[in-house]
Residue frames as a rotation matrix with the C-alpha (Angstrom) as fourth column:
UNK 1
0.125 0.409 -0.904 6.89
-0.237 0.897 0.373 32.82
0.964 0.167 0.209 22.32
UNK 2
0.742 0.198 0.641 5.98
-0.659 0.038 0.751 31.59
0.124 -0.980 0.159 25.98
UNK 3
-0.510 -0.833 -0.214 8.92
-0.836 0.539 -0.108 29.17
0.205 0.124 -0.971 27.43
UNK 4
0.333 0.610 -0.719 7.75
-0.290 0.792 0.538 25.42
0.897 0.029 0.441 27.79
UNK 5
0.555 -0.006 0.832 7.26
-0.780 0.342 0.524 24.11
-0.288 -0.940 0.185 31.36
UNK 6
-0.464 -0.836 0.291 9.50
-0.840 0.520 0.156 21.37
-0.282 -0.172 -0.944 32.37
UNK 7
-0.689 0.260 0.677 8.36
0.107 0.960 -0.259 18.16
-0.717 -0.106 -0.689 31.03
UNK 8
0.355 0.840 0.409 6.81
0.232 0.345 -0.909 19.48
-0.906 0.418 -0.073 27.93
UNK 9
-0.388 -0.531 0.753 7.44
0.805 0.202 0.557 19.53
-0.449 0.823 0.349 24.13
UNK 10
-0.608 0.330 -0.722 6.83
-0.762 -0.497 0.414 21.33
-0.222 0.802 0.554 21.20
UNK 11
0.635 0.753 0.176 4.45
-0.199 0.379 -0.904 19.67
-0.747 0.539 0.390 19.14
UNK 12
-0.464 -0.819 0.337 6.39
0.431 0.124 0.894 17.99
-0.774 0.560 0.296 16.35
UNK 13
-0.562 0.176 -0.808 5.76
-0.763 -0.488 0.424 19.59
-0.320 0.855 0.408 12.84
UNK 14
0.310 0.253 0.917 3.11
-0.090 0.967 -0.237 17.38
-0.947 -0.009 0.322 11.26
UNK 15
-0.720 -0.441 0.535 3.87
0.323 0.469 0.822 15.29
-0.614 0.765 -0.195 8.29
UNK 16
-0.826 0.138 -0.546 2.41
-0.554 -0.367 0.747 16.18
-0.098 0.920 0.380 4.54
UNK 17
0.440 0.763 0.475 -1.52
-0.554 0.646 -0.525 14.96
-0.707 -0.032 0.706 4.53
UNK 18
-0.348 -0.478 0.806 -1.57
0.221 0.794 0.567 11.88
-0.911 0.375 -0.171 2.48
UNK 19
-0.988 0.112 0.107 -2.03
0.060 -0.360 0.931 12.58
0.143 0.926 0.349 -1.47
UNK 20
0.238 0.963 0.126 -5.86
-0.646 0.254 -0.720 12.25
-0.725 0.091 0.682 -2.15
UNK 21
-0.070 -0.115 -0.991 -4.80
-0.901 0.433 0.014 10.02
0.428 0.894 -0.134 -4.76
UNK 22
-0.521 -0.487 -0.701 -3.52
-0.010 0.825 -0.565 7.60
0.854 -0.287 -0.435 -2.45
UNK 23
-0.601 0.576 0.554 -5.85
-0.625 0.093 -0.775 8.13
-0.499 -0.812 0.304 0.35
UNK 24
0.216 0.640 -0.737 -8.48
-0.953 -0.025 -0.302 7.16
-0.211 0.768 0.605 -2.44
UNK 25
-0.098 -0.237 -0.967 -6.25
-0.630 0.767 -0.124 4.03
0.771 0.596 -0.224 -3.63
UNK 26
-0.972 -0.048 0.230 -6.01
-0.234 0.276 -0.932 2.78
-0.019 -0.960 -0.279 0.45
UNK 27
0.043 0.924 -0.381 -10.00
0.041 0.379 0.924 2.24
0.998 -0.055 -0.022 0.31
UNK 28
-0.968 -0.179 0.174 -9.58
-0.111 -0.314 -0.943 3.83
0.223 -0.932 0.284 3.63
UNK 29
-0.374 0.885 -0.279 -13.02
0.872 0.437 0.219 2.72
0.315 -0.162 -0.935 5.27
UNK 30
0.221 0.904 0.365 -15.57
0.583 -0.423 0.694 5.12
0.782 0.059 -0.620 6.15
UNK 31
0.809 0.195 0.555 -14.25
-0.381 -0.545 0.747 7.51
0.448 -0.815 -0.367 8.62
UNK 32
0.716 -0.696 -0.044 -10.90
0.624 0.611 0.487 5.73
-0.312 -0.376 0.872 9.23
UNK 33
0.724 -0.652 -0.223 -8.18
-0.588 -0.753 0.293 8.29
-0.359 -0.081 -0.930 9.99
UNK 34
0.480 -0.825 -0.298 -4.50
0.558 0.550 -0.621 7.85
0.676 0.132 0.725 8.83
UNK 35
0.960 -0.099 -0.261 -2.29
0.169 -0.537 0.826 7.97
-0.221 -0.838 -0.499 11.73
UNK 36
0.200 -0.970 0.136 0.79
-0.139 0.109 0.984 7.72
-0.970 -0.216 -0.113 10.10
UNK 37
0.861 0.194 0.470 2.23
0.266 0.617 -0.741 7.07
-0.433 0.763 0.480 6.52
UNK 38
0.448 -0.394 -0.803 5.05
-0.552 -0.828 0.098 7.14
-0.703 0.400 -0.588 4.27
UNK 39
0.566 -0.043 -0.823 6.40
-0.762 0.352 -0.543 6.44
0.313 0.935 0.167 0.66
UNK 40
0.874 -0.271 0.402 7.85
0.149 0.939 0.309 2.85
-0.462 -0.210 0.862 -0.16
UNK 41
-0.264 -0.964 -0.024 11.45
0.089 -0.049 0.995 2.58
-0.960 0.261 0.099 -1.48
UNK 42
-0.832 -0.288 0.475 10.48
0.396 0.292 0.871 1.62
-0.389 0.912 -0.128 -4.86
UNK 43
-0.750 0.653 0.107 7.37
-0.512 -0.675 0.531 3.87
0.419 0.344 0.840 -4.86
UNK 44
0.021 0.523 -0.852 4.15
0.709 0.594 0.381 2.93
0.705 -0.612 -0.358 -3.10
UNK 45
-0.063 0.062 0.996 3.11
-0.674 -0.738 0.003 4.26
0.736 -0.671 0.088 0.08
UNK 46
-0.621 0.008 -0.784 2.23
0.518 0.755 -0.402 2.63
0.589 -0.655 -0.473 3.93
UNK 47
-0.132 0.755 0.642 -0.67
-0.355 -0.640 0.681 3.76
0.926 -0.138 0.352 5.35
UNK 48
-0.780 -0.097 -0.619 -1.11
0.506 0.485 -0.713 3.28
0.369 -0.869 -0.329 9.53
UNK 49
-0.175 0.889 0.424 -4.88
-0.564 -0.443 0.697 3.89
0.807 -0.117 0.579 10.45
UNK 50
-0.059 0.050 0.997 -6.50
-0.994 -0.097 -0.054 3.30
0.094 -0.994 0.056 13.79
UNK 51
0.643 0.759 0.104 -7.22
-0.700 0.638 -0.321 -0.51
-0.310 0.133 0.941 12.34
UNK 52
0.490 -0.597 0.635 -4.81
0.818 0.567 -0.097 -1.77
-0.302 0.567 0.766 10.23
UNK 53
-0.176 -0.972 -0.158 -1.49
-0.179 -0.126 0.976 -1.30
-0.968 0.200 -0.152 8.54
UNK 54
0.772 0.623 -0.127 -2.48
0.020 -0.224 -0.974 -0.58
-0.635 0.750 -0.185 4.92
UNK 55
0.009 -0.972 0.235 0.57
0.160 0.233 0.959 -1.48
-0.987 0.029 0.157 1.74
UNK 56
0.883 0.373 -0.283 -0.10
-0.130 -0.385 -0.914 0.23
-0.450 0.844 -0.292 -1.52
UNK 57
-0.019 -0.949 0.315 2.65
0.462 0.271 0.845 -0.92
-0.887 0.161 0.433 -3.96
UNK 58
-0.794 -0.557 -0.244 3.62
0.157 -0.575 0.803 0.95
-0.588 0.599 0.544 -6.93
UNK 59
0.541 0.841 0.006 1.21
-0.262 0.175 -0.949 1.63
-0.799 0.512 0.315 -9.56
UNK 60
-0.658 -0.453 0.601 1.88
0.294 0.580 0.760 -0.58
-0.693 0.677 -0.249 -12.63
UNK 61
-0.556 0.419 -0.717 0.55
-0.769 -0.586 0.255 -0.14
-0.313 0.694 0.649 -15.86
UNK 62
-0.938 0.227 -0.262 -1.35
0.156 0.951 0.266 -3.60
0.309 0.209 -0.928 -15.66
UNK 63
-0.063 0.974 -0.218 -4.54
0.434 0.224 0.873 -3.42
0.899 -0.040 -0.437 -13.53
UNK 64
0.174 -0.525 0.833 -3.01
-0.451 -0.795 -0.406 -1.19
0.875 -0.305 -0.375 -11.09
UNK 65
-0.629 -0.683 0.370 -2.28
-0.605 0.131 -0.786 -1.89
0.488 -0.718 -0.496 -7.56
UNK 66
0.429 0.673 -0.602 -3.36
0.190 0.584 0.789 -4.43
0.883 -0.453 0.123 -5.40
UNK 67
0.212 -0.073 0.974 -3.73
-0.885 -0.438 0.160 -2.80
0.415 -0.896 -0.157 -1.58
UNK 68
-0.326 -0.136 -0.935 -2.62
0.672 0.662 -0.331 -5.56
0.665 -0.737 -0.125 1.49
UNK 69
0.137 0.484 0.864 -4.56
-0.476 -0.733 0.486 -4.58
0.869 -0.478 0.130 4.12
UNK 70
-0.228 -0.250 -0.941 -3.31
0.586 0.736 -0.338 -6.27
0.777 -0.629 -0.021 7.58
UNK 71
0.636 0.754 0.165 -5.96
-0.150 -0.089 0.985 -5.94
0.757 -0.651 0.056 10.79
UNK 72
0.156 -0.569 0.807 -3.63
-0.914 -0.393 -0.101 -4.98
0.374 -0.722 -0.581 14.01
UNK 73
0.262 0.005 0.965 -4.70
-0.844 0.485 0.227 -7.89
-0.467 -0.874 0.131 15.58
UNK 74
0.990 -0.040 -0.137 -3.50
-0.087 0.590 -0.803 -10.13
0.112 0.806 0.581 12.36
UNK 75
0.524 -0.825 0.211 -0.04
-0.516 -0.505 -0.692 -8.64
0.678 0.253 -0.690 13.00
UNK 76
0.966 0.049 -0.255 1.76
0.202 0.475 0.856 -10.90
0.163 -0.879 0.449 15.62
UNK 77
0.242 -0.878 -0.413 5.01
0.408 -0.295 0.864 -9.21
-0.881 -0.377 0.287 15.74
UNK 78
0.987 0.135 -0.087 6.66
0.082 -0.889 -0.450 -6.18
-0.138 0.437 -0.889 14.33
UNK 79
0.379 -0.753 -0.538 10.51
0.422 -0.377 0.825 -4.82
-0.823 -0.540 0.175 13.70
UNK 80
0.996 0.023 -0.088 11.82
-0.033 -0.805 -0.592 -2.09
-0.084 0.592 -0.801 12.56
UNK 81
0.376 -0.821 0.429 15.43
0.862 0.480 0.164 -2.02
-0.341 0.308 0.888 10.99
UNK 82
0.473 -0.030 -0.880 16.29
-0.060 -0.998 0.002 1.95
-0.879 0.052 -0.474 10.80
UNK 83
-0.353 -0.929 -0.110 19.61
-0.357 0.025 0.934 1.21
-0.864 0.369 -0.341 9.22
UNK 84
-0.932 -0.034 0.362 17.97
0.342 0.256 0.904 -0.63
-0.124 0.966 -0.227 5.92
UNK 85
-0.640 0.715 -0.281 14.58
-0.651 -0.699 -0.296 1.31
-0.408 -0.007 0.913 6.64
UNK 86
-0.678 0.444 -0.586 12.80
-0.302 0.559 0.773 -1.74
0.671 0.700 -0.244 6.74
UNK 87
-0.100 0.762 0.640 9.59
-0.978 0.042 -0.202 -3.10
-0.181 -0.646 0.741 8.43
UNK 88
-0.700 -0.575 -0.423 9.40
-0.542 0.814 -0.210 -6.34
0.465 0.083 -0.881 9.11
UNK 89
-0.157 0.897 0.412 6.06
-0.957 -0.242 0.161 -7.62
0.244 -0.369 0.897 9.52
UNK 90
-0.960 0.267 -0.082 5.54
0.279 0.936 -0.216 -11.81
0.019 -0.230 -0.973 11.08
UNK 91
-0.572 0.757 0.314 2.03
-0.751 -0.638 0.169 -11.90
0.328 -0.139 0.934 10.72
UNK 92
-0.069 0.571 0.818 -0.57
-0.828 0.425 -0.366 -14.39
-0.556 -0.703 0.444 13.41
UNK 93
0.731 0.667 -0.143 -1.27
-0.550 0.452 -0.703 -16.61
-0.404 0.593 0.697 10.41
UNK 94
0.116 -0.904 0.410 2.04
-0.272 0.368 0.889 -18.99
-0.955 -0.215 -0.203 10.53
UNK 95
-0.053 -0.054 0.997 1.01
0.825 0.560 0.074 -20.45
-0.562 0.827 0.015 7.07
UNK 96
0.930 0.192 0.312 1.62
0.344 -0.754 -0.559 -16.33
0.128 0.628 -0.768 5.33
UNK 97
-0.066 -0.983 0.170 4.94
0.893 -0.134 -0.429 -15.67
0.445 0.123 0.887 4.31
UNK 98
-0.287 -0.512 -0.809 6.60
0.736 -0.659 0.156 -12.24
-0.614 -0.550 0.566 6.55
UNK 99
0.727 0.353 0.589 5.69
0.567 -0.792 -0.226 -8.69
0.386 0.498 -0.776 4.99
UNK 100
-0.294 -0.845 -0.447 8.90
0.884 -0.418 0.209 -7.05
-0.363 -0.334 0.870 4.49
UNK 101
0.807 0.582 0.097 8.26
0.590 -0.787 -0.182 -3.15
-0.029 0.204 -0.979 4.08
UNK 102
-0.353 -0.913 0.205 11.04
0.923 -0.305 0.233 -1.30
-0.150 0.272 0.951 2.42
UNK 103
0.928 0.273 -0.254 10.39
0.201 -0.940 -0.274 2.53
-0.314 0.203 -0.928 3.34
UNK 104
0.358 -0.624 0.695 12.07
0.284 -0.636 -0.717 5.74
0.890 0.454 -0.051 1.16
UNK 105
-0.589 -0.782 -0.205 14.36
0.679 -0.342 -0.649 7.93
0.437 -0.522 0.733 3.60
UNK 106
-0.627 0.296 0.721 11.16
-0.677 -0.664 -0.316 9.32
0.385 -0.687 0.617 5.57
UNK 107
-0.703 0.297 -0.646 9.79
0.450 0.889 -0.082 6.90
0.550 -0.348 -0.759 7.67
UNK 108
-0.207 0.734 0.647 7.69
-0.441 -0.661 0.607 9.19
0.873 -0.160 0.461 9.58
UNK 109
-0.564 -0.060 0.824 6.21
-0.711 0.542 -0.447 7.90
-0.420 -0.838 -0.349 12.63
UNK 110
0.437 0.533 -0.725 5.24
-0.692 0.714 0.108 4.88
0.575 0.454 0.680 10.65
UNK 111
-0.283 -0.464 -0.840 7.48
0.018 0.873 -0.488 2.46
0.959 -0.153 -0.239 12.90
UNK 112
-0.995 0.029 0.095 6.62
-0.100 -0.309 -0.946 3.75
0.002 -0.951 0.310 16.13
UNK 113
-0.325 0.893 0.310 2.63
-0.877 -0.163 -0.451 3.81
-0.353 -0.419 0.837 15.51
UNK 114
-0.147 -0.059 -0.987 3.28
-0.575 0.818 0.036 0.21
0.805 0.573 -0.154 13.86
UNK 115
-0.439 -0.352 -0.826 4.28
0.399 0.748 -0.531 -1.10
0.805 -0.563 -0.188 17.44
UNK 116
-0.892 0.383 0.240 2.25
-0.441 -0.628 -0.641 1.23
-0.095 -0.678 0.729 19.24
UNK 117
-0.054 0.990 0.126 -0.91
-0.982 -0.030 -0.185 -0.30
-0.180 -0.134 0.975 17.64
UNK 118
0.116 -0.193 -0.974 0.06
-0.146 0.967 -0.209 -4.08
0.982 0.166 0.084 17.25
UNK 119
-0.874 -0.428 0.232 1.26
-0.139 -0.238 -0.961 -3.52
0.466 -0.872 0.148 21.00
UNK 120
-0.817 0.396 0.418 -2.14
-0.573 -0.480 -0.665 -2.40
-0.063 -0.783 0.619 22.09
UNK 121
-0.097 0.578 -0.810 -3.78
-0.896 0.304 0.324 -5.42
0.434 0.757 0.489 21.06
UNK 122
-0.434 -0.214 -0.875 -2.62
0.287 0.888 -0.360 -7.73
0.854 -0.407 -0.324 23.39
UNK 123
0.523 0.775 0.355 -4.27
-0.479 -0.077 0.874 -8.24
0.705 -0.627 0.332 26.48
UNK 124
0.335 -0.448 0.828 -2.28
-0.745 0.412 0.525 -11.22
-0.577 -0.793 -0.196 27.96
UNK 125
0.339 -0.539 -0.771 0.54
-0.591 0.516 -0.620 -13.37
0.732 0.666 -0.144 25.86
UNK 126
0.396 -0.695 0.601 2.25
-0.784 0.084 0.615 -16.19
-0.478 -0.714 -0.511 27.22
UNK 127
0.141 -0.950 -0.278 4.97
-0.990 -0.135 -0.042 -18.73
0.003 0.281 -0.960 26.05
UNK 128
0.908 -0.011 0.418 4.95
-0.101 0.964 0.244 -22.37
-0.406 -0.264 0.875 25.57
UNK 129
0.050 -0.901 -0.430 8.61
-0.947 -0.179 0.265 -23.08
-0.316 0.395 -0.863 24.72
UNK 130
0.944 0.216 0.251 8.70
-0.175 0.968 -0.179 -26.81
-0.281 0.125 0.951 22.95
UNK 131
0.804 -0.565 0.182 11.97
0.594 0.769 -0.236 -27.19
-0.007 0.298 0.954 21.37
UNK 132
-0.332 -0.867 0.372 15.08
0.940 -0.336 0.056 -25.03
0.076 0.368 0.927 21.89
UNK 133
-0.844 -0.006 -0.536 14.22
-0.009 -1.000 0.025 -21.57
-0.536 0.026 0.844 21.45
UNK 134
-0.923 0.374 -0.092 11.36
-0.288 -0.510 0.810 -22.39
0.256 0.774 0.579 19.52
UNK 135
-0.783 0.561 -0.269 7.50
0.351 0.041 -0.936 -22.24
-0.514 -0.827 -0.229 20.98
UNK 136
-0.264 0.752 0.604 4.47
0.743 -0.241 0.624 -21.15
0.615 0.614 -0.495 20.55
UNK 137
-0.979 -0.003 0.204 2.58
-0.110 -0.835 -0.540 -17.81
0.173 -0.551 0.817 21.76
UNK 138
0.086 0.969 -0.232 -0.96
0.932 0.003 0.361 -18.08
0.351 -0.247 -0.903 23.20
UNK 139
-0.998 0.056 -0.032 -2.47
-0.047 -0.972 -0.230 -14.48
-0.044 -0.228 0.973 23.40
UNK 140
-0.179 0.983 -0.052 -5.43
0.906 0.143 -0.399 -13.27
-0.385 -0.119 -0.915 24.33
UNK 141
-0.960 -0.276 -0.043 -6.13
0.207 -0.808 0.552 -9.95
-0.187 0.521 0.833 21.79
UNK 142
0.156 0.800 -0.579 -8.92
0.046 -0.591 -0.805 -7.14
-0.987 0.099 -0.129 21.37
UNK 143
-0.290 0.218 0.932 -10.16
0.955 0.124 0.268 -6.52
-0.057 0.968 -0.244 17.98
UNK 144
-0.886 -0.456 -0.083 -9.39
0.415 -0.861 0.295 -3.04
-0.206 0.226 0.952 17.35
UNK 145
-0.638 0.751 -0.170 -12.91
-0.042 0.187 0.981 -3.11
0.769 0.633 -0.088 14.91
UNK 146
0.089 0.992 0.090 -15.18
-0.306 -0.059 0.950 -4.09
0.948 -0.112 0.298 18.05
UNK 147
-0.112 -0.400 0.909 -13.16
-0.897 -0.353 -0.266 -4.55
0.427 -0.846 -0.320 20.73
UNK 148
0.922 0.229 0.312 -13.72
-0.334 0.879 0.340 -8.43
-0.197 -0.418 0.887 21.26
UNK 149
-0.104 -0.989 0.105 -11.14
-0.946 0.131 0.298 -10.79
-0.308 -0.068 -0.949 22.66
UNK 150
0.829 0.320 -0.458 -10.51
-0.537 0.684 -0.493 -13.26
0.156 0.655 0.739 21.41
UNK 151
0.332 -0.695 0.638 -7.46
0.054 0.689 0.723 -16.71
-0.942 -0.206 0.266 22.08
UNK 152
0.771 -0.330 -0.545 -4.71
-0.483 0.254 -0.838 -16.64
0.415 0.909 0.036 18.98
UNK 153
0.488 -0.632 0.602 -2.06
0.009 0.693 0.720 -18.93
-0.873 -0.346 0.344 18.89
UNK 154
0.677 -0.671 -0.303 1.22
-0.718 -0.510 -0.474 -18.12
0.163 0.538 -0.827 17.09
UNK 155
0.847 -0.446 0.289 3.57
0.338 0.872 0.354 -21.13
-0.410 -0.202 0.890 16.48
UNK 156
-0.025 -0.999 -0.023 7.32
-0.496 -0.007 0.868 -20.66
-0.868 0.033 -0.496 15.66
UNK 157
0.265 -0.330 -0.906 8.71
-0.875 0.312 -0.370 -22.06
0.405 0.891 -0.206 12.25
UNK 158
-0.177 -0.333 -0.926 8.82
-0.400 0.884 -0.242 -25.62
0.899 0.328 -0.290 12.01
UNK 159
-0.887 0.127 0.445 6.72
-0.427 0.146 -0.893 -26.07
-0.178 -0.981 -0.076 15.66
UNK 160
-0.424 0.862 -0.277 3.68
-0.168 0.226 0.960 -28.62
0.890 0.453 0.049 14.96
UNK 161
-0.870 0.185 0.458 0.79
-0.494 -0.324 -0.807 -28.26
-0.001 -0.928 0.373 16.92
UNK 162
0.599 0.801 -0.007 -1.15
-0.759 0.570 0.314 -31.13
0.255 -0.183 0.949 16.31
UNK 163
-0.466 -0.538 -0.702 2.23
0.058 0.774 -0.631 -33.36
0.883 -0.335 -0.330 18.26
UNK 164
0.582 0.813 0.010 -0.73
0.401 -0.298 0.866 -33.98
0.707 -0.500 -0.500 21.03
UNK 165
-0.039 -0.482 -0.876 2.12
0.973 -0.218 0.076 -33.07
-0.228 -0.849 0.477 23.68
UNK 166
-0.906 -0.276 -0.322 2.20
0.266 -0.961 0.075 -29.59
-0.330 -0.018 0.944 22.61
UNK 167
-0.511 0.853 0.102 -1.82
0.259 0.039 0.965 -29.51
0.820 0.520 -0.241 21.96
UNK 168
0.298 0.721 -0.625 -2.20
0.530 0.419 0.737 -30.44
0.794 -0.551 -0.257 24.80
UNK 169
-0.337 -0.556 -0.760 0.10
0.926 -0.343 -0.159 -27.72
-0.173 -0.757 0.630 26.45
UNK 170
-0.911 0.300 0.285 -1.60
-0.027 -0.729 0.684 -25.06
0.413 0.615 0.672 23.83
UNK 171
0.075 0.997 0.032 -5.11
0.362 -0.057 0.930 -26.04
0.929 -0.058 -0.366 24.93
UNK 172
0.310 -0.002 -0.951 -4.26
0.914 0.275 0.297 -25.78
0.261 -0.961 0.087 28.41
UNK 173
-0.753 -0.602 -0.265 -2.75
0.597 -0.795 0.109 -22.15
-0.276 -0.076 0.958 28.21
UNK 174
-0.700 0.485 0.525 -5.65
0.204 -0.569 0.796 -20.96
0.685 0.664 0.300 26.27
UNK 175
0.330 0.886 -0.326 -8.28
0.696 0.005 0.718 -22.16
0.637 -0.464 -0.615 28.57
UNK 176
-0.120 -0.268 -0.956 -6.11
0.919 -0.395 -0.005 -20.35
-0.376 -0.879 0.293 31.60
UNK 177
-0.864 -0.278 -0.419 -5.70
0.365 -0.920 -0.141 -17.10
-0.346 -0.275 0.897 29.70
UNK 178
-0.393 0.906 0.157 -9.56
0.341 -0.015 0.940 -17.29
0.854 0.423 -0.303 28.29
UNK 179
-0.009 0.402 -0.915 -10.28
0.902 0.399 0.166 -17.58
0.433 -0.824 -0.366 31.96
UNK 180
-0.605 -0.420 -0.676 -8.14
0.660 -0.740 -0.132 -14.68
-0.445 -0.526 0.725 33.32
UNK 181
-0.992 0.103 0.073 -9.88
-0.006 -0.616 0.788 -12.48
0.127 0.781 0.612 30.88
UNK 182
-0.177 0.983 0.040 -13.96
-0.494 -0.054 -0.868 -13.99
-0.851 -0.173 0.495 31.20
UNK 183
-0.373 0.058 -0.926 -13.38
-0.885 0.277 0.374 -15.47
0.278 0.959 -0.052 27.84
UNK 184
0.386 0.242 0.890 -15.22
-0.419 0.906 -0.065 -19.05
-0.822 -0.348 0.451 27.40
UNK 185
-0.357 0.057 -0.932 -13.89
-0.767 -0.588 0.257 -21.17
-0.534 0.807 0.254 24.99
């Protein structure tokens, strides 16, 4: 075997394709690779495709599973907890409860292409801080899907954004990073 130049790897070993069962249950669109995936604690899988983060829970013996499909650019913040092998999903939509993801004892590179593609969504984020530690995010983000950008706004717990003082900092942030960007809005 040839030695590896400085500064390069092996190739890691890849991971087990995904079942066809479960590919099949994902409703993986047309041509939508899985970059990433592995089993849920309590059975179930996570699927991590160039689009979206994809949450197949157990089959049940009811009407079987019901898939959560969640669009990168839905995702407004990620974290990964090795130690209880959990994901920890906050997702853009302030009024949807957190998506906690409880992987088995192979995570794969399911945390790493989590934040790798939630990551590459942003364009330009900045910070209104209203109260204490708590604020709101104004981002400007690409739709994976078609590559438009688009202004989201990500309030903190228990931050209202119709007190006009903080509207009226929120509007004002948007227009600027719409601007920076070419965005009208």
């Amino acid at each position: 075997m040839p030695a590896l130049l400085p500064g390069r790897r092996r190739r890691a070993e890849r991971p087990d394709p995904l079942p066809a069962e479960v590919r099949a249950a994902a409703d993986l669109r047309r041509g939508e690779r899985v970059l990433a995936h592995a089993r849920l604690r309590h059975g179930g899988w996570v699927v991590a495709t160039p689009s979206a983060l994809v949450v197949l829970p157990p089959a049940s013996d009811e009407a079987g599973p019901l898939t959560s499909r969640y669009a990168w650019h839905d995702v407004a913040e990620a974290h990964w907890d090795p130690e209880q092998r959990l994901l920890d999903v906050r997702l853009a939509d302030t009024d949807a409860p957190p998506v906690a993801v409880h992987l088995d004892e192979q995570p794969g590179a399911v945390p790493e292409v989590l934040r790798e593609r939630v990551m590459s969504t942003y364009v330009l984020s900045q910070r209104v801080q209203v109260r204490g530690a708590r604020g709101v995010t104004v981002a400007v983000r690409r739709d994976p899907g078609d590559d438009r950008l688009f202004v989201q706004v990500v309030a903190d717990e228990g931050v209202n954004l119709t007190r006009p003082q903080v509207a009226d900092q929120v509007q004002a942030l948007s227009r600027d990073l719409a601007e920076q960007v070419g965005l009208r809005l």
